[in-house]
BAFI-3210 file (N, C-alpha, C; in Angstrom, 3 decimals, decimal comma, padded with zeros to 6 digits):
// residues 75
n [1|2|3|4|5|6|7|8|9|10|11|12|13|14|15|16|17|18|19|20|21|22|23|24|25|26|27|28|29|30|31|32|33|34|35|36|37|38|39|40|41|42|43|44|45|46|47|48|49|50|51|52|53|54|55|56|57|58|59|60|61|62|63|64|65|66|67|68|69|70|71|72|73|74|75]
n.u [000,829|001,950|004,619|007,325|010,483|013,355|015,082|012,820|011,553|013,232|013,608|011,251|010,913|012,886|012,459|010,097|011,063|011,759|009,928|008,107|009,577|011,431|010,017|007,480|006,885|006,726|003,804|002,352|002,759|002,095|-000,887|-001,199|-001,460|-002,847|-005,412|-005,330|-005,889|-008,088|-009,604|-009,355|-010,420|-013,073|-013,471|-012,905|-015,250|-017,703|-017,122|-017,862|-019,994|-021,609|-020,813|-022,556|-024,745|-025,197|-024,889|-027,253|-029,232|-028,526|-029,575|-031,785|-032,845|-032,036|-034,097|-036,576|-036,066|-036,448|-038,844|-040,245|-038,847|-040,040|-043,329|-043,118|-042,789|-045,149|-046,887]
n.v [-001,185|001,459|003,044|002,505|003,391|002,464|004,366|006,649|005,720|005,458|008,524|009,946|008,636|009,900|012,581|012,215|011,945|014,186|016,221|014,826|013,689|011,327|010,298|010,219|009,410|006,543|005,812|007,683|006,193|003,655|004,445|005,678|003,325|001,459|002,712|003,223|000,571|-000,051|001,509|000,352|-001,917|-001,259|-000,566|-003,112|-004,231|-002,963|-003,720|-006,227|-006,520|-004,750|-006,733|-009,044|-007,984|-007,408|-010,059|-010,737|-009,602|-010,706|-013,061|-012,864|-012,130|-013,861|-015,347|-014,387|-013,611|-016,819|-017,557|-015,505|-016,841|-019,619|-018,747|-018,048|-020,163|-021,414|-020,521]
n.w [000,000|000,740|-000,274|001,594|002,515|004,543|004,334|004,650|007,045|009,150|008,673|009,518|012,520|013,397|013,383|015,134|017,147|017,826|017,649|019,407|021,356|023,518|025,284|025,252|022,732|021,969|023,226|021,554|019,536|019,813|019,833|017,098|016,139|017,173|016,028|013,452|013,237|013,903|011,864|009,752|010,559|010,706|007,814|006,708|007,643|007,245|003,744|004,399|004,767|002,276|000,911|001,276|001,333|-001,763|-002,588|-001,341|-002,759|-005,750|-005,215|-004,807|-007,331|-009,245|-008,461|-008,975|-011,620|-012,046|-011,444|-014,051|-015,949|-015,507|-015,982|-018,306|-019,720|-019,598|-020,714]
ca.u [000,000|002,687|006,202|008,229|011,823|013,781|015,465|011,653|010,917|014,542|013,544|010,037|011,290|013,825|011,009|008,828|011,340|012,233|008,628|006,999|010,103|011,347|009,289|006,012|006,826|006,117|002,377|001,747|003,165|000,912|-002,217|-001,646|-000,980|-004,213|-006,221|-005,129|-006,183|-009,478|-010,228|-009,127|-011,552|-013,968|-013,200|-013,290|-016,668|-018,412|-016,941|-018,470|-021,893|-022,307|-020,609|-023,524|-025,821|-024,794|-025,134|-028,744|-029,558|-028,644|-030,507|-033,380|-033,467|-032,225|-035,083|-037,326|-035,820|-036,955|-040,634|-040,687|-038,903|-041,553|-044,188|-042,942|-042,845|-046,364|-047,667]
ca.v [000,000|002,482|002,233|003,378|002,451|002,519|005,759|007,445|005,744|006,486|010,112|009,960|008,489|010,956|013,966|012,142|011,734|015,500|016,691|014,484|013,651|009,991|009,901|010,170|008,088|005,146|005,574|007,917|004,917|002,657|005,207|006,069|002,107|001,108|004,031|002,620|-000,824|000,248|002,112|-001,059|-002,865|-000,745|-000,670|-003,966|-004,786|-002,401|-004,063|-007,441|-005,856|-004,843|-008,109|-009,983|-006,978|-007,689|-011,548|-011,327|-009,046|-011,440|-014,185|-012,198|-011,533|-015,265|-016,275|-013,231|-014,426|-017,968|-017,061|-015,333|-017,937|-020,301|-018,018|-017,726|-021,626|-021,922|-019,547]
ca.w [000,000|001,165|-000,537|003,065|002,401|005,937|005,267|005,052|008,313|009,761|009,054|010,900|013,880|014,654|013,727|016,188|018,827|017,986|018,222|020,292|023,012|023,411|026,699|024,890|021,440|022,126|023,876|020,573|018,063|019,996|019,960|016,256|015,288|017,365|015,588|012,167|013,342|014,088|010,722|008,907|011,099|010,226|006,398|006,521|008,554|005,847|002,581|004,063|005,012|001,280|-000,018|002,110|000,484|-002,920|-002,517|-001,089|-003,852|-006,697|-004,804|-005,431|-008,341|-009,257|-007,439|-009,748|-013,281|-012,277|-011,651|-015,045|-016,892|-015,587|-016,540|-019,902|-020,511|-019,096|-022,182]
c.u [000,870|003,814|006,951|009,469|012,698|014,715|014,011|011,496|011,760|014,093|011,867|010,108|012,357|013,172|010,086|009,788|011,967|010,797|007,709|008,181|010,408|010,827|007,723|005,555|006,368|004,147|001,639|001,878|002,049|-000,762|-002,116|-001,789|-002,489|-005,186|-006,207|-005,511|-007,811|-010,087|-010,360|-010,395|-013,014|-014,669|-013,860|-014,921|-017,645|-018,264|-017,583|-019,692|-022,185|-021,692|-021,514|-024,435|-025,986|-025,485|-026,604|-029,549|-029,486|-029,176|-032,148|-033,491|-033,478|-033,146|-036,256|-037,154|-036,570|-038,198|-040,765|-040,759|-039,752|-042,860|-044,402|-043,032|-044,085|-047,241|-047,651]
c.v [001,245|001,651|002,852|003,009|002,580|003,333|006,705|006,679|006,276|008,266|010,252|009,523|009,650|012,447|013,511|012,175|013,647|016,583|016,417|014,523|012,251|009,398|009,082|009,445|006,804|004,636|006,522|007,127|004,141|003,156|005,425|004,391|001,479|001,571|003,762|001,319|-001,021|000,594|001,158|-002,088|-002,520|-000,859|-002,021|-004,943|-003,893|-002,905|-005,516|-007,404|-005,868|-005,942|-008,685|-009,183|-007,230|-008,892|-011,793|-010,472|-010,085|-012,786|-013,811|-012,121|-012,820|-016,009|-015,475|-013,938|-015,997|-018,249|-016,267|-016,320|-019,294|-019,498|-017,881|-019,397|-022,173|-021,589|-020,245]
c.w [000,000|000,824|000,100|003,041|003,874|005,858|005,681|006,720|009,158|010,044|010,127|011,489|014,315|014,241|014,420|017,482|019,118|018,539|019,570|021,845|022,993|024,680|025,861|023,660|021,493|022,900|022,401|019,584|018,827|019,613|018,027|015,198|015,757|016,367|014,295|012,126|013,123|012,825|010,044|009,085|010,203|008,218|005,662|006,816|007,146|004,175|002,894|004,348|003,610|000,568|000,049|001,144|-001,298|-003,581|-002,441|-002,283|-005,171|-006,304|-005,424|-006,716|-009,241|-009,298|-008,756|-010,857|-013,108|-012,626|-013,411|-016,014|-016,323|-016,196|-017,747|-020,806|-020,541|-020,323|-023,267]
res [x|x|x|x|x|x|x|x|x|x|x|x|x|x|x|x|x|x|x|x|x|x|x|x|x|x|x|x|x|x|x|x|x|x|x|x|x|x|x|x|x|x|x|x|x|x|x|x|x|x|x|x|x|x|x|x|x|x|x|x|x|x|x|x|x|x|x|x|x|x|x|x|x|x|x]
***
C-alpha cells in the first residue's frame, strides 16, 4: 500500500522523537498504530456488510428471473 523504504521511516522516527520527546513516542506509536487498526476494522466490517448486500440481492433476483422464466414456458 505504502512504498516506506527505511530511510523514510529512519527520518520519521527521529522527527517524532524530535517533536513528540522519546518519553512520549512510544504511547503515541501505539495510539496512532491502534487508531489505524481500528479504521481497517472498520473498512473492513463495511466491505463485508455490502458483499452480504450484494449476494442477497442477486438471490433475489435469481429467485425473480426464475418465476418469469416459468411463466414464460407456461404460455
Amino acid at each position: 500500500m505504502f512504498d516506506v523504504g527505511f530511510f523514510e521511516i529512519l527520518i520519521i522516527f527521529i522527527v517524532g522523537i524530535i517533536l513528540i520527546g522519546p518519553e512520549k513516542l512510544p504511547e503515541v506509536l501505539k495510539y496512532i498504530f491502534v487508531t489505524v487498526r481500528k479504521i481497517k476494522d472498520q473498512f473492513n466490517d463495511a466491505k463485508e456488510e455490502v458483499s452480504k448486500t450484494l449476494n442477497l440481492e442477486e438471490a433475489l433476483l435469481d429467485e425473480k428471473n426464475k418465476e418469469i422464466l416459468e411463466d414464460l414456458k407456461e404460455r
